[in-house]
Predicted model as a PDB file, atoms N, CA, C, CB and O in Angstrom, pLDDT in the B-factor column:
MODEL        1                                                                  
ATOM      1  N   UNK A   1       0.831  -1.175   0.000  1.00 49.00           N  
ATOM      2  CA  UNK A   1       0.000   0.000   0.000  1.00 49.00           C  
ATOM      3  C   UNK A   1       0.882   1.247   0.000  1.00 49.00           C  
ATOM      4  CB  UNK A   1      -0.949  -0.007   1.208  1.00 49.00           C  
ATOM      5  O   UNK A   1       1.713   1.493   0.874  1.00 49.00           O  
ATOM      6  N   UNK A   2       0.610   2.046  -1.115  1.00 48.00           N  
ATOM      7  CA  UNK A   2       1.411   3.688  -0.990  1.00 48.00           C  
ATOM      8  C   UNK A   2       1.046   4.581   0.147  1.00 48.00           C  
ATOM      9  CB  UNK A   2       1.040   4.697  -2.301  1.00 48.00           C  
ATOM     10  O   UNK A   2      -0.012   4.840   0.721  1.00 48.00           O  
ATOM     11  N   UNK A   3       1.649   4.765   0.209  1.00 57.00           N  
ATOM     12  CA  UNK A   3       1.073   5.863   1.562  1.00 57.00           C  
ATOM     13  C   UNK A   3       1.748   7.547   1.025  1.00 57.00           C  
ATOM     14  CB  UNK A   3       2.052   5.224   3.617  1.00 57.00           C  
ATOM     15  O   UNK A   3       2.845   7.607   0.469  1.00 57.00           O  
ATOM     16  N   UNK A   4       1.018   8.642   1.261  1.00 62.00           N  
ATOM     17  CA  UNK A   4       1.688   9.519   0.044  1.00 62.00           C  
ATOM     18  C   UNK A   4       2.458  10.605   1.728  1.00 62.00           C  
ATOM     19  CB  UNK A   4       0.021  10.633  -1.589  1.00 62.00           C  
ATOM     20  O   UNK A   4       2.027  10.825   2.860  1.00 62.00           O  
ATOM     21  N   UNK A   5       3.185  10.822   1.291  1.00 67.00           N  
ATOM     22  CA  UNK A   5       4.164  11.615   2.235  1.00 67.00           C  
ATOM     23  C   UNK A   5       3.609  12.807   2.816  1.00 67.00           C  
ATOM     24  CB  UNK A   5       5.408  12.059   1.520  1.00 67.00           C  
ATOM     25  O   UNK A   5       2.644  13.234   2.183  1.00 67.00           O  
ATOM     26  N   UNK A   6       3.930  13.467   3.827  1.00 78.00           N  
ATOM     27  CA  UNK A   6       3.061  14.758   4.623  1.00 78.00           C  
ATOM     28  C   UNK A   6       4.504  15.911   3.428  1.00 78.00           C  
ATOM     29  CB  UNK A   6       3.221  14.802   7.390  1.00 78.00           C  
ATOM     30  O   UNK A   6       5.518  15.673   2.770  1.00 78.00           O  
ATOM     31  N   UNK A   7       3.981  16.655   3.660  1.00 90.00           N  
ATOM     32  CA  UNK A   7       4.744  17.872   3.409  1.00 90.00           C  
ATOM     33  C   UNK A   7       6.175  18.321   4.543  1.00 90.00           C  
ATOM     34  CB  UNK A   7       3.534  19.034   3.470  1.00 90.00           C  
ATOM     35  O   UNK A   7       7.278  18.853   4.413  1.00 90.00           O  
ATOM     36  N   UNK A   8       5.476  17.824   5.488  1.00 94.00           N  
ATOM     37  CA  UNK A   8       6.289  18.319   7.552  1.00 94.00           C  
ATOM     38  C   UNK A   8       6.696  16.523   7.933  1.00 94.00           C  
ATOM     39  CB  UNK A   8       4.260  19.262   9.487  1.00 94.00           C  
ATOM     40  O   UNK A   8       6.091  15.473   7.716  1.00 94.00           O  
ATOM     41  N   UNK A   9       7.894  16.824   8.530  1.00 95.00           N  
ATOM     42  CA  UNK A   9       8.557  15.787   9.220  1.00 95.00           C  
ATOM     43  C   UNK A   9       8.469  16.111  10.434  1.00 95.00           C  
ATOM     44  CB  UNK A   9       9.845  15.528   8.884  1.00 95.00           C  
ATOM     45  O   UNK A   9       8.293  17.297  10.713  1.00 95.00           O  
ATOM     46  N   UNK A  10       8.582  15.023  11.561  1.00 96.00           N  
ATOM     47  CA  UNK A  10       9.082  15.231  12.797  1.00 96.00           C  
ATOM     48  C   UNK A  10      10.188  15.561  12.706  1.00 96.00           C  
ATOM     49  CB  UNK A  10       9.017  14.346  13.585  1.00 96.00           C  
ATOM     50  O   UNK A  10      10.986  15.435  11.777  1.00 96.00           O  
ATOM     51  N   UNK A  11      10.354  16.353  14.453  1.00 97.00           N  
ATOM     52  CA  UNK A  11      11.646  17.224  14.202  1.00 97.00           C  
ATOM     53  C   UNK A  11      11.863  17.420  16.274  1.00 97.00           C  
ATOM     54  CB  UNK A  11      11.182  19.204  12.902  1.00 97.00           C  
ATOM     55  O   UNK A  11      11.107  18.239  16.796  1.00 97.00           O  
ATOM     56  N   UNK A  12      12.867  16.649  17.210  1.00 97.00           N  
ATOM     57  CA  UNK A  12      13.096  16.502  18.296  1.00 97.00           C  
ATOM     58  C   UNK A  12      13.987  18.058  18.749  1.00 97.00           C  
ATOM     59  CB  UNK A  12      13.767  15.074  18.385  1.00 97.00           C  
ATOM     60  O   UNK A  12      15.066  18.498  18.353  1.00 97.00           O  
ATOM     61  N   UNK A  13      13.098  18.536  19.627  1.00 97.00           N  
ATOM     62  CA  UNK A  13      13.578  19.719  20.103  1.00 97.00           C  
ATOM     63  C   UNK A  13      14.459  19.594  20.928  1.00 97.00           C  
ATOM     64  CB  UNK A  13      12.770  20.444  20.569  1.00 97.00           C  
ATOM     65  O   UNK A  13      13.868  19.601  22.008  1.00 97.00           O  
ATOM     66  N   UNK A  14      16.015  19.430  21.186  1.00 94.00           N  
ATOM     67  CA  UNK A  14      16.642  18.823  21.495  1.00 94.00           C  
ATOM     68  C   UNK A  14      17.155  19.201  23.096  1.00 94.00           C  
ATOM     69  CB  UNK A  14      17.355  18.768  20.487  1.00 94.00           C  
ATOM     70  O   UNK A  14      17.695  18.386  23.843  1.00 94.00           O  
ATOM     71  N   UNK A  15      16.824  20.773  23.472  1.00 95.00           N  
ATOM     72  CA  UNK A  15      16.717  21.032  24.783  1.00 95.00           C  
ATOM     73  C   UNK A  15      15.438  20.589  25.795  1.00 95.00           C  
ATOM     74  CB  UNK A  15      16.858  22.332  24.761  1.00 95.00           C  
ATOM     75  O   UNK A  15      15.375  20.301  26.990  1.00 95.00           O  
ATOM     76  N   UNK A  16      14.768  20.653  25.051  1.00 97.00           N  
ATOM     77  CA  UNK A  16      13.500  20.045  25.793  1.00 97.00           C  
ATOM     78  C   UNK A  16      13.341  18.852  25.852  1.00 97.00           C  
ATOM     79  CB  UNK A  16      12.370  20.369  25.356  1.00 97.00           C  
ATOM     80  O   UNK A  16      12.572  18.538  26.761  1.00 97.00           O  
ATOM     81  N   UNK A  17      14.009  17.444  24.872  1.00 97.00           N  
ATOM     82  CA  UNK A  17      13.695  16.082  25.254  1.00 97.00           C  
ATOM     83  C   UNK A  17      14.378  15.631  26.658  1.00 97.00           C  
ATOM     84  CB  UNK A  17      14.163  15.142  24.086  1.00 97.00           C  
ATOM     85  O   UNK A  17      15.504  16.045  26.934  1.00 97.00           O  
ATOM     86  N   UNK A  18      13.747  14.870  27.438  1.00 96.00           N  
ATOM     87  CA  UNK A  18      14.122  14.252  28.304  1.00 96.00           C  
ATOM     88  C   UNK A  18      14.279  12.554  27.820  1.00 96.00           C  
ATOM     89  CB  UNK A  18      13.220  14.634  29.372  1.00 96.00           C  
ATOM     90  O   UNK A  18      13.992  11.791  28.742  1.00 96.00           O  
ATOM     91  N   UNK A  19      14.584  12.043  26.849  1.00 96.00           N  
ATOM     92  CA  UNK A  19      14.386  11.092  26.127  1.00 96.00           C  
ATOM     93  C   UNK A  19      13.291   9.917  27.294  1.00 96.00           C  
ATOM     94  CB  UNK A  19      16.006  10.592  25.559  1.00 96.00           C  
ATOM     95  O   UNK A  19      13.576   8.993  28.056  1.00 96.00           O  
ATOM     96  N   UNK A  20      12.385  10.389  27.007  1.00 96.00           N  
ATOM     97  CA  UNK A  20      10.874   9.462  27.977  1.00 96.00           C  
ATOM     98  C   UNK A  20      10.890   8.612  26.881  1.00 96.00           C  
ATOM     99  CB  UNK A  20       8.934  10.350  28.364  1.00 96.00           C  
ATOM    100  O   UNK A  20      10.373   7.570  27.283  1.00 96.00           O  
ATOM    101  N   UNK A  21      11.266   8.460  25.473  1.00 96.00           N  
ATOM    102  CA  UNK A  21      11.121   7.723  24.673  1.00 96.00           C  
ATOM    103  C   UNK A  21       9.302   7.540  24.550  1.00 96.00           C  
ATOM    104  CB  UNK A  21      12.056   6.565  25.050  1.00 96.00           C  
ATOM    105  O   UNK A  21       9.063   6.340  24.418  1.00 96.00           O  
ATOM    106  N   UNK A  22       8.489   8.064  24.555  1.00 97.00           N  
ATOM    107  CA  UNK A  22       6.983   7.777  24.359  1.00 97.00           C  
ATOM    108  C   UNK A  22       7.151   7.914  22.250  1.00 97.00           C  
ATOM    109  CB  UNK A  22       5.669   9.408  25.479  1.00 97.00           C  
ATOM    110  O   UNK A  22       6.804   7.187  21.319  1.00 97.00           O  
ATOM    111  N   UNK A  23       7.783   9.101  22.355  1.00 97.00           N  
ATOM    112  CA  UNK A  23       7.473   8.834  20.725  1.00 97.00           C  
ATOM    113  C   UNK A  23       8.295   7.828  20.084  1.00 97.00           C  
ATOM    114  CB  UNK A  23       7.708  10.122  19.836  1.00 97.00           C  
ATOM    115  O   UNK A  23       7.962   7.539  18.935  1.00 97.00           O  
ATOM    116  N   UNK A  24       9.285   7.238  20.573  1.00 96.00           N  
ATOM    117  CA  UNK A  24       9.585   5.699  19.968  1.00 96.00           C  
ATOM    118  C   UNK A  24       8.310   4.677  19.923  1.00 96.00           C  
ATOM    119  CB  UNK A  24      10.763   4.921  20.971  1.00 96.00           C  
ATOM    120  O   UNK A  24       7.969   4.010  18.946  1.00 96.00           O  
ATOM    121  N   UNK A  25       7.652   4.712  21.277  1.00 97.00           N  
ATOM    122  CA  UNK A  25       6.411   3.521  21.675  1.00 97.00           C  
ATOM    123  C   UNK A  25       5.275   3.757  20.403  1.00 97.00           C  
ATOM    124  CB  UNK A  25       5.492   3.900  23.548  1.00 97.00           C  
ATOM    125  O   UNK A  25       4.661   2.866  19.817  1.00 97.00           O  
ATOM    126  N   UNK A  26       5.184   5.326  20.145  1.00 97.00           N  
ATOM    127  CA  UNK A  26       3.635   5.488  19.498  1.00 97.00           C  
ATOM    128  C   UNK A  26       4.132   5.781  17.907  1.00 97.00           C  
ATOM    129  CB  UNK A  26       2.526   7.047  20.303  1.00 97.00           C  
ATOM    130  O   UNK A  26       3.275   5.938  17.037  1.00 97.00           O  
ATOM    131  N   UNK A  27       4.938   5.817  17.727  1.00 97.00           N  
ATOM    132  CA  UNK A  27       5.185   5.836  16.090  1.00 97.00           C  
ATOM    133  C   UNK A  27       5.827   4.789  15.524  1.00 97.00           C  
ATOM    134  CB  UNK A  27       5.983   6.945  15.624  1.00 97.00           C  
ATOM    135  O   UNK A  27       6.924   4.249  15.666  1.00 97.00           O  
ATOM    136  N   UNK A  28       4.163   4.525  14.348  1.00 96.00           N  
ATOM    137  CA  UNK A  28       4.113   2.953  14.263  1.00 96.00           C  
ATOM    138  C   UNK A  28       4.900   3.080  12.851  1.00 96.00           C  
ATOM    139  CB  UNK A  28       2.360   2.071  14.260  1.00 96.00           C  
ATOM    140  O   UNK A  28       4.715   2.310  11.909  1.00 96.00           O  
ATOM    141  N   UNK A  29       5.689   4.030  12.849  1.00 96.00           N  
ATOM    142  CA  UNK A  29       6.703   4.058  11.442  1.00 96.00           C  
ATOM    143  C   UNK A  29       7.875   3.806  11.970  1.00 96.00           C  
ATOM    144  CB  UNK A  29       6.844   5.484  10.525  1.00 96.00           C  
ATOM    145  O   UNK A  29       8.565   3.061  11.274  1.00 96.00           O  
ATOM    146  N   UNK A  30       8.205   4.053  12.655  1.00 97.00           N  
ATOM    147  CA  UNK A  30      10.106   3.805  13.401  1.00 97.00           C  
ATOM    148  C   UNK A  30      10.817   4.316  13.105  1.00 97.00           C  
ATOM    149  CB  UNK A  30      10.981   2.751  13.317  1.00 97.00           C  
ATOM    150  O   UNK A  30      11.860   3.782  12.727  1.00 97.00           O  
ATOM    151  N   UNK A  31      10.590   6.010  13.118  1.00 97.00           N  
ATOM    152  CA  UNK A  31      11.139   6.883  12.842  1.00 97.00           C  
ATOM    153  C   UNK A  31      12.396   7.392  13.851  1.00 97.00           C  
ATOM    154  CB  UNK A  31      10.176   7.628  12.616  1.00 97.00           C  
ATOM    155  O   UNK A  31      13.504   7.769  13.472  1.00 97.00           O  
ATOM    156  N   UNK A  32      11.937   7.303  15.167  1.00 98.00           N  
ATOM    157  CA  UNK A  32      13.168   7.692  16.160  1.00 98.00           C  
ATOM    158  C   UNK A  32      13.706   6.628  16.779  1.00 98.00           C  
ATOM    159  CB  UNK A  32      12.821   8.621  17.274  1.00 98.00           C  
ATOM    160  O   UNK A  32      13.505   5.438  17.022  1.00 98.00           O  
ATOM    161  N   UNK A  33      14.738   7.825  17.000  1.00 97.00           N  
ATOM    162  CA  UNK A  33      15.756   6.126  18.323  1.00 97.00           C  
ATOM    163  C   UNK A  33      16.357   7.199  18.983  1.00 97.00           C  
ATOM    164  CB  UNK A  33      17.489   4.509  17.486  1.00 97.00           C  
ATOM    165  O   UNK A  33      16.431   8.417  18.821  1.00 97.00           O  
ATOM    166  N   UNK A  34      16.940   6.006  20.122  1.00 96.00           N  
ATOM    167  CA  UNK A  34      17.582   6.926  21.400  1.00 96.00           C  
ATOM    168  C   UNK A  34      18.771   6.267  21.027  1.00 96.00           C  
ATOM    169  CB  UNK A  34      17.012   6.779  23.213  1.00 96.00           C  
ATOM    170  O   UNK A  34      18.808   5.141  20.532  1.00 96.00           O  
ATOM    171  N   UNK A  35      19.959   7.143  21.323  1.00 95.00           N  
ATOM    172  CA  UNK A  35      21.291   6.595  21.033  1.00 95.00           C  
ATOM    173  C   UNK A  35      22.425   7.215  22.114  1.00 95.00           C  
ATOM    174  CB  UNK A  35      21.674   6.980  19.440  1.00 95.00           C  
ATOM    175  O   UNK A  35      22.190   8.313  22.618  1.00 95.00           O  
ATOM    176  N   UNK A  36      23.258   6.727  22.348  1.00 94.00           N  
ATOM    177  CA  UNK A  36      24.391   7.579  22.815  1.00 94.00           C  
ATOM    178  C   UNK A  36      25.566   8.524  22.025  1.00 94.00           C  
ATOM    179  CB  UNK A  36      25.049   6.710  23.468  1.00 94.00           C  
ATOM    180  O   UNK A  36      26.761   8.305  22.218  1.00 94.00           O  
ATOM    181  N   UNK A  37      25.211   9.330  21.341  1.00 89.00           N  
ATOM    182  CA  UNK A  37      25.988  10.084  20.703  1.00 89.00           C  
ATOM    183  C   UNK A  37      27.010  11.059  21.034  1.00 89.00           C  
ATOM    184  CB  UNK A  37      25.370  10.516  20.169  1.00 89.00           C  
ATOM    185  O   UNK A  37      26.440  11.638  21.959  1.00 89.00           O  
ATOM    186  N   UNK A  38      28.030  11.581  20.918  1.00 91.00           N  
ATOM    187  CA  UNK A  38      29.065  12.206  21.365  1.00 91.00           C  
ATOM    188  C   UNK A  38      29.148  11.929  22.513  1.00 91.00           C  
ATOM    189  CB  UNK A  38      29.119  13.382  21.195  1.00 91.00           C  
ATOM    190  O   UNK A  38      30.072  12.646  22.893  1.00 91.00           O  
ATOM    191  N   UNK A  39      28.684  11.162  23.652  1.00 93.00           N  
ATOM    192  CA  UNK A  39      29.009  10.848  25.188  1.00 93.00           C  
ATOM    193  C   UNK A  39      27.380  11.525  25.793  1.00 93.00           C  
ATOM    194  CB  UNK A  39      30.792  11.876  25.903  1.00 93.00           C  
ATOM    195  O   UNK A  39      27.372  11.921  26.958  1.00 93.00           O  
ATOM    196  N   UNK A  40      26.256  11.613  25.089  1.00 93.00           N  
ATOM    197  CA  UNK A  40      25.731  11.976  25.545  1.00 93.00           C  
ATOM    198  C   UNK A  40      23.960  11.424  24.808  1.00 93.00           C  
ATOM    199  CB  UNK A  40      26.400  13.177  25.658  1.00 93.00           C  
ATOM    200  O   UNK A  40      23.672  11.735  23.652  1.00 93.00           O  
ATOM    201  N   UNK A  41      23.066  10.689  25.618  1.00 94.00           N  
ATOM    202  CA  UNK A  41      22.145  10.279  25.512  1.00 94.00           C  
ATOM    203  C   UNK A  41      20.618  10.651  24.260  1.00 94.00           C  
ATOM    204  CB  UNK A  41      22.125  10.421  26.694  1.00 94.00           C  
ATOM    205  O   UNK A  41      19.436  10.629  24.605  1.00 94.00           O  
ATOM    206  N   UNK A  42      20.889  10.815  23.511  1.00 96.00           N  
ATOM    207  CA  UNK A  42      20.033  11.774  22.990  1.00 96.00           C  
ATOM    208  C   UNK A  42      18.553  10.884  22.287  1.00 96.00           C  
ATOM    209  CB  UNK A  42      21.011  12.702  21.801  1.00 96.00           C  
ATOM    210  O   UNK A  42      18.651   9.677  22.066  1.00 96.00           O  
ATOM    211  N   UNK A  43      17.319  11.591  22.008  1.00 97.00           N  
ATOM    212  CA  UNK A  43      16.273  11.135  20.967  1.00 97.00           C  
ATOM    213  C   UNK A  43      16.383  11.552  19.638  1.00 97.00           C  
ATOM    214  CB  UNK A  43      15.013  11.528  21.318  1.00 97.00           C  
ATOM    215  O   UNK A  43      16.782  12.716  19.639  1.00 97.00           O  
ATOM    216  N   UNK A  44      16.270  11.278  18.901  1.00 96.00           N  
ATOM    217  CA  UNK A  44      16.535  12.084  17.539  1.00 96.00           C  
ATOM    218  C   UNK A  44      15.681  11.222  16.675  1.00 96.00           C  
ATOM    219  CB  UNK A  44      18.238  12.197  16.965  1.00 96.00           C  
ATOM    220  O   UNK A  44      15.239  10.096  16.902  1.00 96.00           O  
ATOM    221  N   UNK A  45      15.522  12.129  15.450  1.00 96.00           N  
ATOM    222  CA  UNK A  45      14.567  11.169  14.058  1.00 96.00           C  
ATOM    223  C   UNK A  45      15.872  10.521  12.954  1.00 96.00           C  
ATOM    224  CB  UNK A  45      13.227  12.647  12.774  1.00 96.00           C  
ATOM    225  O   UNK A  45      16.432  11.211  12.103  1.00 96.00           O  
ATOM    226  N   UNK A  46      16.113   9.314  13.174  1.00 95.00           N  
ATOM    227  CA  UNK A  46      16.736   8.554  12.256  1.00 95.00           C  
ATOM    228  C   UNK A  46      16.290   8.413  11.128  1.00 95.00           C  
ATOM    229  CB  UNK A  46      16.908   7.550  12.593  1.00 95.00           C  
ATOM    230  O   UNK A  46      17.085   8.565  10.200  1.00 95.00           O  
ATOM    231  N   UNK A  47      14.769   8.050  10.801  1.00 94.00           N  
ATOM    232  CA  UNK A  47      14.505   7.664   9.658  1.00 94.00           C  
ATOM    233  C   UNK A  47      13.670   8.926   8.839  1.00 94.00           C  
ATOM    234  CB  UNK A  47      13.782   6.332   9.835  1.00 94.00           C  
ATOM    235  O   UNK A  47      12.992   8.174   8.139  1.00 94.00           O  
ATOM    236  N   UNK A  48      13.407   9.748   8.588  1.00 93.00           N  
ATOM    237  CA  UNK A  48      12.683  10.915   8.395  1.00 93.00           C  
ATOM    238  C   UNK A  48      11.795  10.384   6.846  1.00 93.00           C  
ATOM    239  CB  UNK A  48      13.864  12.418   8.294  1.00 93.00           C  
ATOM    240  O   UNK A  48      10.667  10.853   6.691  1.00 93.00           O  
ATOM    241  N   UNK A  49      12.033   9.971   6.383  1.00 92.00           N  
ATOM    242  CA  UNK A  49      12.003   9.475   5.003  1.00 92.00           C  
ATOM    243  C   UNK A  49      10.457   8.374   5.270  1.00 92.00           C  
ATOM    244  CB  UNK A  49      13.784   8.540   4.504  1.00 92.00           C  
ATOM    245  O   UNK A  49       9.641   8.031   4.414  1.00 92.00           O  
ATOM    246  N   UNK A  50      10.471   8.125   6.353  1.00 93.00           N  
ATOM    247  CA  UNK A  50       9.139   7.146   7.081  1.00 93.00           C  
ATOM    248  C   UNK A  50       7.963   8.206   7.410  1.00 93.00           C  
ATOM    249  CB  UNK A  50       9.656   6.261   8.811  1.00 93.00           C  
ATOM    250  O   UNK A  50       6.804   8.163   6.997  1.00 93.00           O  
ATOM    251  N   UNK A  51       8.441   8.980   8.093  1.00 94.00           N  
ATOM    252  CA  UNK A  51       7.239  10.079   8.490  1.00 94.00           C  
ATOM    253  C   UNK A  51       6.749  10.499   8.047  1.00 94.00           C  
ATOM    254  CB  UNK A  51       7.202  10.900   8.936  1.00 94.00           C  
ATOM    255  O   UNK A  51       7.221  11.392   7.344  1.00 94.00           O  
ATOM    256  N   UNK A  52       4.914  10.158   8.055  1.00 94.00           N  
ATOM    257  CA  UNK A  52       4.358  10.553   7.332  1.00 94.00           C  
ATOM    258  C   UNK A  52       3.156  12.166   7.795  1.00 94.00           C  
ATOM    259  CB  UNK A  52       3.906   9.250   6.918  1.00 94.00           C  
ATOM    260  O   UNK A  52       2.060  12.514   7.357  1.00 94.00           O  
ATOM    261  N   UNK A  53       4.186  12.820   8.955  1.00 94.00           N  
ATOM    262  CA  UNK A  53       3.341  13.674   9.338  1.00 94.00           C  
ATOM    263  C   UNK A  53       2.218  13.623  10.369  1.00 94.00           C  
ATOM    264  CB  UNK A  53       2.943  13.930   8.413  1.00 94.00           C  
ATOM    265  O   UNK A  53       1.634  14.629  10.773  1.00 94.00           O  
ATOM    266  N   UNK A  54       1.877  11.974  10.893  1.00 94.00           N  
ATOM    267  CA  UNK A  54       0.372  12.144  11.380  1.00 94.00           C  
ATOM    268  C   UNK A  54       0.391  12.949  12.854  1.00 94.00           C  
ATOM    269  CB  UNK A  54      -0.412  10.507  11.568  1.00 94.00           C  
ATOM    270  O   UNK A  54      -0.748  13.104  13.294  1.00 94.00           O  
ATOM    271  N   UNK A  55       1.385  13.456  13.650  1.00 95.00           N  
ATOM    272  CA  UNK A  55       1.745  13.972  14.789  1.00 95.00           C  
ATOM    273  C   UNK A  55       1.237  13.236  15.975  1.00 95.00           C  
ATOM    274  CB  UNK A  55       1.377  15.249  14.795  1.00 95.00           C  
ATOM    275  O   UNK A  55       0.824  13.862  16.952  1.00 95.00           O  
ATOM    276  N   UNK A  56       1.246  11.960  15.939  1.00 96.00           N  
ATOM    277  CA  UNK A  56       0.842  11.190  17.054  1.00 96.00           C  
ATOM    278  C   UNK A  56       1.997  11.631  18.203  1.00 96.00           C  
ATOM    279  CB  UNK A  56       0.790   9.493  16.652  1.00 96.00           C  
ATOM    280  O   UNK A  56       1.807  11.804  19.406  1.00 96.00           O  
ATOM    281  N   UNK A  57       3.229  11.756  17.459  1.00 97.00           N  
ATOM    282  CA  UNK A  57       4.450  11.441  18.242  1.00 97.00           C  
ATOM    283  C   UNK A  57       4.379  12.801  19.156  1.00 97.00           C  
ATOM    284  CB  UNK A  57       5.971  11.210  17.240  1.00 97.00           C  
ATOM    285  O   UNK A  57       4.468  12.599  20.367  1.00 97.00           O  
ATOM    286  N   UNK A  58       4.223  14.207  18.714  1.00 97.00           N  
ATOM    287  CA  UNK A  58       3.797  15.615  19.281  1.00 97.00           C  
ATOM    288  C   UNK A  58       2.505  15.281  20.301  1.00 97.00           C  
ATOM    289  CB  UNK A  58       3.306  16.769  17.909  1.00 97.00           C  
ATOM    290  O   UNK A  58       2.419  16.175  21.144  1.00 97.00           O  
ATOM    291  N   UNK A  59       1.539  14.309  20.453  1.00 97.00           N  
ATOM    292  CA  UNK A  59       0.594  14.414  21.154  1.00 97.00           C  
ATOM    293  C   UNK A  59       1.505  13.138  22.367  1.00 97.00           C  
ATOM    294  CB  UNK A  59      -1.031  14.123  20.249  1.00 97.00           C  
ATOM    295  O   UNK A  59       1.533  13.285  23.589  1.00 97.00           O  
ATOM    296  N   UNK A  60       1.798  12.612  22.024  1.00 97.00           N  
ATOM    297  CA  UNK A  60       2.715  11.848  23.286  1.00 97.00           C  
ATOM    298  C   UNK A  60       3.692  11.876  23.795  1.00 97.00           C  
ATOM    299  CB  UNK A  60       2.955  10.954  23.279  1.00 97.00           C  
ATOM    300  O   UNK A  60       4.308  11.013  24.420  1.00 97.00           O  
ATOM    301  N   UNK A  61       3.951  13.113  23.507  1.00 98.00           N  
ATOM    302  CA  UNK A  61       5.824  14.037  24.196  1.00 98.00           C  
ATOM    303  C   UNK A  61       5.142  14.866  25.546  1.00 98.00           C  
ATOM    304  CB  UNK A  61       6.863  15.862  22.585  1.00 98.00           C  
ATOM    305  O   UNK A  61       4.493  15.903  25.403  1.00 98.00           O  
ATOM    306  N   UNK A  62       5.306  14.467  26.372  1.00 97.00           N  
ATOM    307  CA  UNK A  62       4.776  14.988  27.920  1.00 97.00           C  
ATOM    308  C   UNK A  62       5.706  16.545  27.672  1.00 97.00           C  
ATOM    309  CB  UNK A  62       5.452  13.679  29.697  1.00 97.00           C  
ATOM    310  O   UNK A  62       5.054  17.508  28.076  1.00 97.00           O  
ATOM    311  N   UNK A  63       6.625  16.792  27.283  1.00 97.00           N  
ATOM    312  CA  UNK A  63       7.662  17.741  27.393  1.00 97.00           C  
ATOM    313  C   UNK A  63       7.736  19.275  26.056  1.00 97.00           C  
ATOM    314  CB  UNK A  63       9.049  16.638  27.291  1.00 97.00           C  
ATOM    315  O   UNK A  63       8.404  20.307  25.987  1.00 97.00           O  
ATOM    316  N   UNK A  64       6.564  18.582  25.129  1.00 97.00           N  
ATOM    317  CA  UNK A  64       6.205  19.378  24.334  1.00 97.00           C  
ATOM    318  C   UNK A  64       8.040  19.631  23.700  1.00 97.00           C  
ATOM    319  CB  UNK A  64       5.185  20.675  25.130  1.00 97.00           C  
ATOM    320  O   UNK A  64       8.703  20.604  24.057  1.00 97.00           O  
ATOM    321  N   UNK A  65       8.487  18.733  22.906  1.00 98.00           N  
ATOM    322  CA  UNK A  65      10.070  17.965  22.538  1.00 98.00           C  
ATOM    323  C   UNK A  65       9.659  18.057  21.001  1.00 98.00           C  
ATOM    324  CB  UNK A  65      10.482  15.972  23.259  1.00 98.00           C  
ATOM    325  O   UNK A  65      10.621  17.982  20.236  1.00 98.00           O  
ATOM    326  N   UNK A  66       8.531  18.192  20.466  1.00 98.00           N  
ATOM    327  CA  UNK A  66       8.908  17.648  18.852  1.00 98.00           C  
ATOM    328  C   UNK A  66       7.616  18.236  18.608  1.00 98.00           C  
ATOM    329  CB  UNK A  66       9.190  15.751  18.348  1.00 98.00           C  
ATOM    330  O   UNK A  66       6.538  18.386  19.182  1.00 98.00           O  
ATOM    331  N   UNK A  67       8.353  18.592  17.173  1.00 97.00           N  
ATOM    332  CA  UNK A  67       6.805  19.739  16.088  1.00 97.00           C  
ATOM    333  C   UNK A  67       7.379  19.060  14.704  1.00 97.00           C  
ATOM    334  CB  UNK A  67       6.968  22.370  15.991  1.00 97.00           C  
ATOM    335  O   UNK A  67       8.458  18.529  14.442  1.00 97.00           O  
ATOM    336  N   UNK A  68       6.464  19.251  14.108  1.00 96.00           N  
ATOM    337  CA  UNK A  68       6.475  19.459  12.230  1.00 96.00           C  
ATOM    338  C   UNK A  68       7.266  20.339  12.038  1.00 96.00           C  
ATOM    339  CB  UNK A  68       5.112  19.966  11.357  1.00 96.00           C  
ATOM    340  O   UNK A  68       7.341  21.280  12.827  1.00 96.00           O  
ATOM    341  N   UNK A  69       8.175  20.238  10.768  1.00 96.00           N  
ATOM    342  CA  UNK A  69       9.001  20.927  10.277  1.00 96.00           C  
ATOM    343  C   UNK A  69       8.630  20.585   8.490  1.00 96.00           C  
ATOM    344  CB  UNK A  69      10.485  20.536  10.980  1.00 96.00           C  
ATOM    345  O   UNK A  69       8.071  19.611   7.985  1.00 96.00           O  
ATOM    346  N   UNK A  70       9.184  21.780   7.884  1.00 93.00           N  
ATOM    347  CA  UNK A  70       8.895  21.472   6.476  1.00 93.00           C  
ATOM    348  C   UNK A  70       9.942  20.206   5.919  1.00 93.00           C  
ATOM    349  CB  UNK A  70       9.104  22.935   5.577  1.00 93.00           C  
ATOM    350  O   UNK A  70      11.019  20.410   6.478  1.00 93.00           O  
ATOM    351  N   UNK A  71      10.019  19.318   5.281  1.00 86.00           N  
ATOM    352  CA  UNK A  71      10.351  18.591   5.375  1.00 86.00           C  
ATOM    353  C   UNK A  71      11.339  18.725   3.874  1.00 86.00           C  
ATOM    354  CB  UNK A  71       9.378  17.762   5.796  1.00 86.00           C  
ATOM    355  O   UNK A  71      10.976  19.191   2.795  1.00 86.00           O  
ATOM    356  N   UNK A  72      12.664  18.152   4.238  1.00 71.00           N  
ATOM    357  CA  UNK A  72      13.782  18.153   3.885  1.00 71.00           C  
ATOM    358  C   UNK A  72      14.118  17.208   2.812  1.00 71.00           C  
ATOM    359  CB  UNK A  72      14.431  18.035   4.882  1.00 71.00           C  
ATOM    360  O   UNK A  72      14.871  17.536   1.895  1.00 71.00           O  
ATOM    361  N   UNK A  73      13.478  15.819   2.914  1.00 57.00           N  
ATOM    362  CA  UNK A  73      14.390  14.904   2.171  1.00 57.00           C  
ATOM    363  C   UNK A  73      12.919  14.498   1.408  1.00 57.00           C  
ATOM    364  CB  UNK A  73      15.471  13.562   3.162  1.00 57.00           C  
ATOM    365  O   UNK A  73      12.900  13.648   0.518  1.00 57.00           O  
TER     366      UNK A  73                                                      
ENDMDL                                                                          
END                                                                             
């Protein structure tokens, strides 16, 4: 099944995540991951190219961490 792309990607506000990881649990695309990067714990969108915009992941960020952005790739 095609699924046609949003215009806006997720996009992890990177002072505000506390990596609660909720938007790993609710985005059924598998767009983010938590990693240890430069020595330091972070959430970020790995796959951007998956997101299709529906902002589930913005309604399950307790920390108000991630918005739509116009989308890049």
């Amino acid at each position: 099944m095609f699924m046609k792309k949003s215009k806006l990607v997720a996009n992890v506000i990177e002072d505000r995540c506390r990596n609660c990881k909720y938007c790993e649990w609710v985005c059924r695309h598998k767009v983010f991951e938590s990693s240890w990067v430069q020595d330091k714990y972070i959430t970020f969108v790995n796959h951007p190219e998956r997101c299709i915009g529906c902002g589930e992941c913005i309604e399950a960020c307790p920390e108000d961490a991630i918005e739509l952005i116009k989308r890049y790739c």
